[in-house]
C-alpha positions in Angstrom: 15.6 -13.4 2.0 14.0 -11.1 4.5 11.1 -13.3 5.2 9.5 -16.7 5.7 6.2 -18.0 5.7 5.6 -20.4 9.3 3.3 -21.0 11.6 1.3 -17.8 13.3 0.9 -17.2 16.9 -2.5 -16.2 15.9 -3.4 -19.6 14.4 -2.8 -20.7 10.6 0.2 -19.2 8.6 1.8 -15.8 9.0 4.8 -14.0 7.5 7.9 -13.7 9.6 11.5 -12.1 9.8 14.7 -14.1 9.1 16.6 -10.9 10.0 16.3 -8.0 11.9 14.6 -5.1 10.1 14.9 -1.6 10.4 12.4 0.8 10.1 11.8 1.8 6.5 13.6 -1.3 4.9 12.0 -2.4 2.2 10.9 -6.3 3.2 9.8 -7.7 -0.1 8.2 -6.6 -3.6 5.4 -8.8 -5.1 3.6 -9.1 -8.3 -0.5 -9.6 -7.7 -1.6 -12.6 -8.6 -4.8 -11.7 -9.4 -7.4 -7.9 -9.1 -10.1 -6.9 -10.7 -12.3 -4.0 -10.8 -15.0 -3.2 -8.3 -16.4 -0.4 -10.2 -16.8 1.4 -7.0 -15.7 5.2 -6.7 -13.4 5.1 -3.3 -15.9 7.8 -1.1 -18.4 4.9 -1.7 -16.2 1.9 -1.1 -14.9 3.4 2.2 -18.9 3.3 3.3 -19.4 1.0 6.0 -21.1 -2.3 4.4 -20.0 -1.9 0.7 -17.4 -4.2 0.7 -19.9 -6.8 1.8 -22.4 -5.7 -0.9 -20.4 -6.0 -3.5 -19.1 -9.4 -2.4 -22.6 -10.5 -1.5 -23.6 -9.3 -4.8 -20.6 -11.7 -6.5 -22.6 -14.2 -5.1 -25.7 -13.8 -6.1 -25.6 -12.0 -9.3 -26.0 -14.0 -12.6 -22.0 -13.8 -13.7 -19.1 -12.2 -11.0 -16.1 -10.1 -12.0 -14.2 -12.1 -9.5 -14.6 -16.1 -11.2 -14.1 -14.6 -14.2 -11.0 -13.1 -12.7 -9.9 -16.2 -11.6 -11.2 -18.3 -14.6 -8.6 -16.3 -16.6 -5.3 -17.2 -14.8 -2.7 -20.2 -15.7 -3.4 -23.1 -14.2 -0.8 -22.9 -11.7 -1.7 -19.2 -10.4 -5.5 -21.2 -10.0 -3.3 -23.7 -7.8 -1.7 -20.4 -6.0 -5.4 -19.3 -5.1 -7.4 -22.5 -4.2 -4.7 -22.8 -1.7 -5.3 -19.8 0.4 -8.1 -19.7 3.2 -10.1 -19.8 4.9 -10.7 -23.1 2.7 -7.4 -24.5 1.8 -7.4 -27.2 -0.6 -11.0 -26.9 -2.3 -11.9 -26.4 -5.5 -12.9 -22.8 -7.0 -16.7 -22.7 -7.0 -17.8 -19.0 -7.3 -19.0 -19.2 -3.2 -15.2 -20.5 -2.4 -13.4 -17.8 -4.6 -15.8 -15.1 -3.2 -14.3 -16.2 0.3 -10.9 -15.9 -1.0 -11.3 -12.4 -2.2 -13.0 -11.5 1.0 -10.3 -12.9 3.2 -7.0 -12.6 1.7 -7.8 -9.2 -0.7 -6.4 -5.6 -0.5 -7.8 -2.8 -2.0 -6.3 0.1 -4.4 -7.8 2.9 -5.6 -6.8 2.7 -9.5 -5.6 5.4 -11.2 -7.4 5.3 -14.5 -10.7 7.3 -15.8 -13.0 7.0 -13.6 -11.1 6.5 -10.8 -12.6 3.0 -9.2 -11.4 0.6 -6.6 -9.6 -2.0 -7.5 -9.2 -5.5 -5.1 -6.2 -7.6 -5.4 -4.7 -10.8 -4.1 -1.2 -11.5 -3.5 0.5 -15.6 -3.1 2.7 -13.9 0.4 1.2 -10.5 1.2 -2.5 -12.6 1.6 -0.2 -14.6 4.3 0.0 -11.8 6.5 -2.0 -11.0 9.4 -3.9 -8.3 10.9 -2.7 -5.5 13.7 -4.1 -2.4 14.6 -0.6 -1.2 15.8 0.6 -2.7 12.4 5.0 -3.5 12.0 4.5 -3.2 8.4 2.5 -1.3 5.0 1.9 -2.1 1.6 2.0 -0.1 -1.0 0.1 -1.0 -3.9 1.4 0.5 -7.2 -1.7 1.8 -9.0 -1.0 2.4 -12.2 0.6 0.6 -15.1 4.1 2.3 -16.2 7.5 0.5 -15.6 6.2 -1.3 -12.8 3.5 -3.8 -13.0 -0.3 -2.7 -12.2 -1.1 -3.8 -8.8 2.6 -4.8 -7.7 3.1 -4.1 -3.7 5.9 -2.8 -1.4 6.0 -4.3 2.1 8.1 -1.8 4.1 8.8 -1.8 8.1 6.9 1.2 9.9 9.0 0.3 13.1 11.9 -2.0 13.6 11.3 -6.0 14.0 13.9 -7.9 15.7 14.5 -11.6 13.7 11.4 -14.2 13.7 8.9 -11.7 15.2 5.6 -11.9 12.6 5.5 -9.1 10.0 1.6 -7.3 11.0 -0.4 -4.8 8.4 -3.5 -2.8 9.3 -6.6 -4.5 6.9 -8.4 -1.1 7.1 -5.6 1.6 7.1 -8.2 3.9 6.0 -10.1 3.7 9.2 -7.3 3.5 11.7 -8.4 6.6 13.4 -12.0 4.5 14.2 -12.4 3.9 17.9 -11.3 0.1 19.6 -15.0 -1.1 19.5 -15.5 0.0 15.8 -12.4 -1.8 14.3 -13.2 -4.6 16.3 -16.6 -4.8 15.0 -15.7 -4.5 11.3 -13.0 -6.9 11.9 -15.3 -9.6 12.9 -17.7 -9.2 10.3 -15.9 -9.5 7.4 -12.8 -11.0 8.2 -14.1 -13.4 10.6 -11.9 -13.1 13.5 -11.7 -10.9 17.1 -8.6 -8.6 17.2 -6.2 -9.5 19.9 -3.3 -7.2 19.2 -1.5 -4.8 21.6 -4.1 -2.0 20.1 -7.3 -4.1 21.5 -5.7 -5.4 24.8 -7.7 -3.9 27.8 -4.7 -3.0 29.4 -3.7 -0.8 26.4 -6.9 0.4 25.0 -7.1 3.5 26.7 -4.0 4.5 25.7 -4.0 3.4 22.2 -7.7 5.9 22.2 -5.4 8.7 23.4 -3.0 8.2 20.8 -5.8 8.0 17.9 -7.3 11.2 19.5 -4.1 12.8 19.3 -4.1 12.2 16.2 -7.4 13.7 14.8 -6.8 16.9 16.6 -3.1 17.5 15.4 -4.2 16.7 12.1 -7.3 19.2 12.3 -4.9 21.4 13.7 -2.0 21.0 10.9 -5.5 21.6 8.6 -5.2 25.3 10.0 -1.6 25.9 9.2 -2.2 28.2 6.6 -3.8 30.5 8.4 -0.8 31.1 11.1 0.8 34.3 10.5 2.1 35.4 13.6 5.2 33.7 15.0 3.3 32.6 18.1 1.0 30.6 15.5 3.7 29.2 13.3 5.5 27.8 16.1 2.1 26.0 17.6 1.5 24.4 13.7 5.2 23.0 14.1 4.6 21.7 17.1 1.5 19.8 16.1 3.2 18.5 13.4 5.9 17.3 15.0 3.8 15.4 17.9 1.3 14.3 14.7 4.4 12.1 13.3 5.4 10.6 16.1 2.1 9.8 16.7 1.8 8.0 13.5 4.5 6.2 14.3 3.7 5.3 17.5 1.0 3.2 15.7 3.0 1.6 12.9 1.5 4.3 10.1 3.5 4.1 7.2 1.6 5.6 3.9 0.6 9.2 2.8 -0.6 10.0 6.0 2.7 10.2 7.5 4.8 11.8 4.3 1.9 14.4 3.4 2.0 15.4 8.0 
């Protein structure tokens, strides 16, 4: 076992190491417990304040996607679910399961026709908690062939000595955003203030940098195609090499960093 679930630093439960990891190692491979369908193309989901429509509209609308969801598992996946927070141990009215989704879900963007995003929830990867500078990434299988729809990969994005607390980015999609922006959506839908190495005051400058850095070796690797002298080609190499160990340098893990 690679892993136990303990106590947080950050307050509540958290996923730790019971060995040291190396970067890449593959952690753990989970089956979701439950997803369902937003019915949201991703360009609209990625909007700021659709996630919280969509889940405010679960509320309020006269039947929701996710109870019904829910409604449908085995009585002991229902157990599974009622247990996670931010309200452990209460029963699953539609306002308490809307909670759940909103505070324990990731998202994948489906592959089926249309194309719509997809949020799932997971009995261990819901355990784990939020970084900016992230130790860990999922990746969410999502399609059905010989692996199950919706199954996840945890995999280290940077080494993590034994009983440190395994850390994924709840927005990698906006990871580029400036300190105050994650901060901001951070608090408004999941609740909490970031505190990790990423939002310290001592280290946001830097972490800024490195996110800059980013966005302009990436617009710069956009204009590879272009290079035809030698001067050029050895400049687009360059950024590409300082783009990827940027990414790592902030625990990216995903398609950003194989596709650089």
């Amino acid at each position: 076992m690679n892993f136990q679930i303990g106590n947080s630093q950050l307050g509540g439960l958290g996923m730790m190491t019971a060995r040291p990891i190396e970067r890449g190692d593959l952690i753990h491979t989970e089956t979701a417990l439950v997803f369902c369908n937003t019915d949201y193309p991703q360009t609209q989901w990625l909007l700021p304040g659709t996630a919280n429509t969509f889940f405010a509209a679960q509320r309020a609308a006269p039947s929701s996607v996710l109870q019904e969801a829910v409604t449908q598992l085995e009585p002991a996946q229902r157990g599974v679910f009622r247990v996670l927070g931010p309200q452990p141990g209460l029963s699953n009215t539609r306002d308490r399961i809307v909670r759940r989704f909103e505070h324990n879900a990731y998202e994948f963007d489906r592959v089926n026709n249309p194309r719509r995003i997809h949020i799932v929830v997971y009995e261990t990867f819901s355990r784990i908690n939020h970084s900016c500078v992230p130790n860990a990434a999922l990746e969410i299988w999502s399609r059905r062939t010989e692996f199950p729809e919706g199954q996840a990969r945890l995999i280290a994005s940077r080494a993590i000595p034994a009983g440190d607390e395994i850390f994924v980015n709840y927005m990698p999609n906006h990871w580029m955003d400036h300190h105050a922006t994650r901060v901001a959506a951070l608090s408004n839908h999941w609740g909490f203030h970031c505190t990790c190495v990423g939002c310290t005051p001592a280290f946001i400058p830097m972490d800024t940098s490195a996110r800059n850095l980013a966005a302009t070796c990436h617009a710069a690797i956009g204009a590879m195609a272009a290079a035809v002298t030698e001067e050029q080609k050895t400049s687009s190499i360059m950024h590409i090499e300082t783009y990827i160990k940027t990414l790592a340098s902030l625990g990216i893990w995903d398609d950003k960093l194989s596709l650089a």
